[in-house]
N, C-alpha and C positions, 0 to 999 in steps of 0.2 A: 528737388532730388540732389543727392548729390554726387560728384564726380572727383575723381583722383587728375593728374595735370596730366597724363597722355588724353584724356578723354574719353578714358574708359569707364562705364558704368561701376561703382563700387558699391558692396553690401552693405547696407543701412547696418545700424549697430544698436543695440541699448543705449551707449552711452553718448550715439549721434541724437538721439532724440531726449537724452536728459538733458542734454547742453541746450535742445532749440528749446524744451521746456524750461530751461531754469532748476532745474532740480537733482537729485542725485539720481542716478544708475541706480541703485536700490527701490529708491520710491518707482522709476519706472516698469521695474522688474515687476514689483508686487500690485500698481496697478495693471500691469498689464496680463496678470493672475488673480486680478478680481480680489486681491487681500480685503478682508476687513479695516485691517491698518488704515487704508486710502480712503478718503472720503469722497465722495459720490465725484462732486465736482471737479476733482482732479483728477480722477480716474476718467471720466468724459475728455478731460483735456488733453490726456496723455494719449487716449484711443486715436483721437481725430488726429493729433500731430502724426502718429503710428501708420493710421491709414493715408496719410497728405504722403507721406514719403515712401511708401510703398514699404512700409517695414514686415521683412517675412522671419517669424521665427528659426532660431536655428535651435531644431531641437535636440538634436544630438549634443552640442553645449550646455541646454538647459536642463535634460535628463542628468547629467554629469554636477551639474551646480547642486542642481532644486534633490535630486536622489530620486529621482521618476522616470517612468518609461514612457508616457503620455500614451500608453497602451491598456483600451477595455478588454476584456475578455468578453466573449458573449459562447457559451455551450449549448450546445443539444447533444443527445445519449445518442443519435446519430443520424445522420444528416441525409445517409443515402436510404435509411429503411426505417418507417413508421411515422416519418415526420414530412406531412403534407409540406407542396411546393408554397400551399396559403400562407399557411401557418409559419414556417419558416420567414416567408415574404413581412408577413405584418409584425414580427419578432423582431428583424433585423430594421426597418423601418421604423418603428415606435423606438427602439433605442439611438440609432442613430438620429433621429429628430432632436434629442434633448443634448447627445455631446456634442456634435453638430463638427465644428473644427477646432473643437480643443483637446478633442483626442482623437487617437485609433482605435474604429474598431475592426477587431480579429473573432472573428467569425469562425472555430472549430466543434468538430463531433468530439463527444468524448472518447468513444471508440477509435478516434484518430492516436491513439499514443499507447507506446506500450511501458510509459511508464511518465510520471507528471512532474519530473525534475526538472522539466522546462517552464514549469507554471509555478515562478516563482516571485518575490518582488521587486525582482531585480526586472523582468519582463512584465509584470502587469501591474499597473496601479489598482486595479478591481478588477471582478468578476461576478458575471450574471451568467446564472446558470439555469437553462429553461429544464426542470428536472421533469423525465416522464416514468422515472421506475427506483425502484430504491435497489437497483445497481450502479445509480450514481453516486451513490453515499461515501464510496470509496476515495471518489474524487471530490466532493464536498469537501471531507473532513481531511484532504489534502489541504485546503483550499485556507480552511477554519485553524489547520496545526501552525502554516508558515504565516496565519496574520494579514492575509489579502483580506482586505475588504470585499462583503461579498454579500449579493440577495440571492434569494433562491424562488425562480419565480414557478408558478405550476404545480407544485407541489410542495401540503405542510410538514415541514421540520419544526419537531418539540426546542429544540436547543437553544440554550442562551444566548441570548445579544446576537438572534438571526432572523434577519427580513424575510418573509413569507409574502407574495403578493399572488394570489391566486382566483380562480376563475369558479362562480359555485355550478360545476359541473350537473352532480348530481339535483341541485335545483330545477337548471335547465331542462333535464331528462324529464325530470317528474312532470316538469310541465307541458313538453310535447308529447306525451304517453298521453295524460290528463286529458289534453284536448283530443287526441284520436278517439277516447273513450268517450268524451261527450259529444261526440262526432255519430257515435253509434258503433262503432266498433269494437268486439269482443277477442276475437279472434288475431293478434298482434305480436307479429315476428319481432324477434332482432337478432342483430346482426351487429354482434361486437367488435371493438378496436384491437388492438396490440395489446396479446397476450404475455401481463406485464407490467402494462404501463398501468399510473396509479388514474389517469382520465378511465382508461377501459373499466375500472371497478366501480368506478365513483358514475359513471355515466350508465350501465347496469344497474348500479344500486338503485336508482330515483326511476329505471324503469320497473324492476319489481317492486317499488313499494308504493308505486302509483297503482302498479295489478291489485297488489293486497287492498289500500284502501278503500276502492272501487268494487272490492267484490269478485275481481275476472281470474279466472283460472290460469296460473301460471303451467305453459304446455313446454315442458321441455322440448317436444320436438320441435318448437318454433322458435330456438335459440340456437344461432350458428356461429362457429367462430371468424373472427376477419381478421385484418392486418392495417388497416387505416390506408389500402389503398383501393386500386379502380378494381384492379384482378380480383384480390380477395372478395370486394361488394357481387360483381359479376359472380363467381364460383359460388358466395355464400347465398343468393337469388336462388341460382341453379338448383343446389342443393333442396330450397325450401318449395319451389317449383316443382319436383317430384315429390313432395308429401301426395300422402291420399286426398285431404282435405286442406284446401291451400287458405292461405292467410287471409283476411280483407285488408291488412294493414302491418307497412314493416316501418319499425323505429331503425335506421342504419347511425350507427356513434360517430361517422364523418359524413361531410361530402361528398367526398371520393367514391367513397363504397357505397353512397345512393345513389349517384352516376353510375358506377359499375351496374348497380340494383338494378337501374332504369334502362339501360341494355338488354339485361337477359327477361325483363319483362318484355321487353318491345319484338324480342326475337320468338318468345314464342307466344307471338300472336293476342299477346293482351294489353289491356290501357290502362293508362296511368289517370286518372284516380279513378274511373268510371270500375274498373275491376280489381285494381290492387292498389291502396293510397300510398303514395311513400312520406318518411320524413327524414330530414337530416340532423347533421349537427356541425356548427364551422360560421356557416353562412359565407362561404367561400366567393370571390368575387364572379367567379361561374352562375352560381348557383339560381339568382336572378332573371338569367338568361336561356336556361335549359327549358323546353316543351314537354308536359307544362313545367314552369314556374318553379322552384322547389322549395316547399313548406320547412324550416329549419330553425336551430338554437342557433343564435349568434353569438359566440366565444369573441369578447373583446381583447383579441391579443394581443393588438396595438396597444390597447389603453394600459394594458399590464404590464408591457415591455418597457411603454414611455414613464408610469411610473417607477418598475424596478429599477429604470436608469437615474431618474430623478430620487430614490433616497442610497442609489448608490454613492452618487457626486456627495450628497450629506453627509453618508459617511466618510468619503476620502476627507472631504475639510472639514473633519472631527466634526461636523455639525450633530450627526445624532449618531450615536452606537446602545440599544436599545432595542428588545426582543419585541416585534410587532406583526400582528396577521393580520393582512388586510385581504377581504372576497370583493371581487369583481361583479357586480349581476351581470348574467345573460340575460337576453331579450326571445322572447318565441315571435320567430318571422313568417305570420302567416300569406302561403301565399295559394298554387292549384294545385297542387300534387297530394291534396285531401278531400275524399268524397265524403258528405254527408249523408250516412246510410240512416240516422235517425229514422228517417220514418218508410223505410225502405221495408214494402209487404214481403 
């Protein structure tokens, strides 16, 4: 460590640790941003002398050197309504896992701003943008005009030299319809997301076209709208609970509103699967744990996050700028919250 002659602790420096290495200030600098320049082995050496001296960046110096902000961006259309507490959780997680402490991350709604002069490059080195509606395009092609490096995760954008990493929703759907219907079930509610979001079409879509190719009669009155939370699941239940002839089976497009779902069944007086099956979609860390068990699509939106962050870093250090869509599989997680009425007299 080292110390100034009163005996007070002094701030380690680049150019204290180019001197113990032998080297310039420069080469330091740029091992210790990971340059191509540096070759492995000095770049090891540089680290461990960096870490022996307790050397802590000063970033506000190196934003001013290097022209960065060591600032991500990471968006949601908005953060207090339609965007589960999960989903938000495993978003911010998957991306922070991959910049870990080489940058910030800044975590805002897009609805936080009533105008995007602050989202610029002088503030963000990139931006991921969990898109749920194409009222975020506005702020996109903010994003696309001033030159930030950017993915757009959740939702495909046609546009040039822009990352798409998304989730195949509508798959998933198709396949937990699919199996209620080889379950024996004819008669199959839903109960849609956020009227809006491009998940709520795309998760609809794959349940009507799993009715069509099966044959099953698509019942208008057994499609309610929701909001992707508890209230709206619970209200849109309620709703399908006073039909004449009630459902054997609801497909709900989240978590949340099968939770909600699983409430207003239990209140009035019926069981979960033995009278009404439910299933979900999220596979939320709840979900596991609810009586019974709940049957769901698991939306891997860690995995999407931690990628959109890993071809973001590629872009910042020019490594790829290059128009690519990548889908995510979901997984159908069967678990009790499904009765097999197949052979039911």
């Amino acid at each position: 460590m080292l110390f100034i002659d009163r005996g007070e602790k002094m701030s380690v420096t680049i150019k204290d640790i180019a001197r113990l290495a032998n080297v310039s200030h420069t080469t330091v600098s740029r091992a210790l941003n990971n340059s191509s320049l540096i070759n492995k082995e000095t770049k090891i050496r540089i680290k461990k002398i960096a870490e022996e001296v307790h050397y802590t960046p000063n970033y506000s110096a190196r934003s001013l050197v290097l022209d960065k902000s060591y600032n991500i961006g990471l968006f949601f259309r908005t953060i207090n309504r339609g965007t589960s507490s999960g989903f938000f959780q495993e978003a911010v997680r998957g991306v922070n896992e991959v910049i870990k402490g080489d940058y910030n991350l800044i975590v805002k709604g897009i609805d936080d701003y009533d105008g995007f002069s602050r989202v610029s490059r002088q503030n963000f080195d990139g931006v991921i943008v969990m898109s749920q509606s194409s009222k975020d395009n506005a702020f996109i092609y903010h994003v696309l005009n001033n030159s930030i490096p950017l993915v757009v995760l959740n939702r495909e954008l046609k546009e040039d030299n822009l990352v798409n990493i998304l989730s195949d929703d509508k798959k998933g759907c198709y396949r937990a319809t699919e199996y209620l219907i080889k379950c024996g079930h004819k008669k199959i509610a839903l109960i849609e997301g956020k009227e809006g979001f491009e998940s709520t079409k795309e998760r609809k879509d794959g349940f009507i076209e799993a009715l069509l190719d099966y044959k099953i009669t698509i019942d208008k009155e057994l499609i309610e709208k929701g909001n992707y939370d508890l209230k709206s699941g619970y209200e849109a239940m309620m709703r399908l609970l006073e039909k004449n002839e009630l459902p054997t089976a609801v497909f709900c497009s989240n978590d949340d509103m099968a939770l909600g779902a699983m409430k207003a069944i239990g209140e009035k007086g019926l069981r979960i699967p033995e009278d009404i099956s439910i299933t979900g979609f999220d596979d939320n860390v709840h979900s596991a744990y609810l009586t019974p068990a709940l049957t769901t699509v698991k939306k891997q939106v860690e995995v999407i996050s931690r990628e959109g962050a890993q071809y973001l870093l590629k872009i910042i250090n020019r490594e790829l700028i290059k128009k690519e869509t990548i889908f995510i599989n979901t997984d159908l997680v069967i678990r009790d919250s499904v009765k097999n009425v197949e052979n039911k007299e």
